[in-house]
C-alpha positions in Angstrom: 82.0 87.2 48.1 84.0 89.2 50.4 82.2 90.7 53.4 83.3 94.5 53.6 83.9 96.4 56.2 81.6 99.7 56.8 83.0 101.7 58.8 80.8 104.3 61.5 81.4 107.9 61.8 81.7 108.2 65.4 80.7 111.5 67.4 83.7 114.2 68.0 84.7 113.4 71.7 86.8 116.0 73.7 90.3 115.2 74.7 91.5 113.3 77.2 92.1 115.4 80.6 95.4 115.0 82.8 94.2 115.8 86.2 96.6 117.9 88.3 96.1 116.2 91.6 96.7 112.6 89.5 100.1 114.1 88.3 101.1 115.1 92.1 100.3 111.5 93.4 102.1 109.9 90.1 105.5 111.9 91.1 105.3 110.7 95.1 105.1 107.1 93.7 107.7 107.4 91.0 110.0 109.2 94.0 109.3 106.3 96.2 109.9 103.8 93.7 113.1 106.2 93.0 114.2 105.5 96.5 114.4 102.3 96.7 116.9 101.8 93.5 120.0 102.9 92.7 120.2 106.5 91.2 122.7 105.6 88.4 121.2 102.2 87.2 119.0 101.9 84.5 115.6 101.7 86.4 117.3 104.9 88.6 117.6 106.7 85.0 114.0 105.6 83.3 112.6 106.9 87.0 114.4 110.5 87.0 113.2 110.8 83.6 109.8 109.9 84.5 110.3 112.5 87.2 111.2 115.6 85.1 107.9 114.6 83.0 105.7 114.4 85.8 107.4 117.8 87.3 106.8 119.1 83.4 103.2 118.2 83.3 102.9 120.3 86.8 104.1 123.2 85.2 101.9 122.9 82.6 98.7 122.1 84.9 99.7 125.0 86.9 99.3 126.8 83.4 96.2 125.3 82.7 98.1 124.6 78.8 97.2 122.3 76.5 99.6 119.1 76.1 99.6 117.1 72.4 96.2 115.6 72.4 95.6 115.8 76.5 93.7 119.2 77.7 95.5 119.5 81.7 93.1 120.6 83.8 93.6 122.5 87.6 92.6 120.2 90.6 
């Protein structure tokens, strides 16, 4: 005999908040980190990017807007 798996209905949870103020500090460490490699290599590029995200999640903090399954929230 197999054992089966039962599987538990779990309680509906709210989404995941982005905090505002967690966003801010994330971009001042990503532009450090930014600073200290060259703008045109690879880890330069993946950090810009990560940069224009951050700056995007601001915006939409700022908004108080709802992000895929993350609810921002104002700090």
């Amino acid at each position: 005999m197999v054992p089966s798996l039962k599987l538990v209905p779990m309680p509906p949870e709210s989404p995941p908040a982005i905090d505002a103020g967690e966003v801010a500090w994330a971009a001042e460490e990503v532009a450090a980190l930014l600073q200290q490699v060259a703008a045109n290599s690879v880890v330069g590029m993946v950090l810009t990017q990560t940069l224009r995200e951050l700056a995007s999640l601001r915006q939409s903090a700022a908004a108080g807007n709802v992000i895929g399954p993350f609810r921002v929230k104002a700090a």
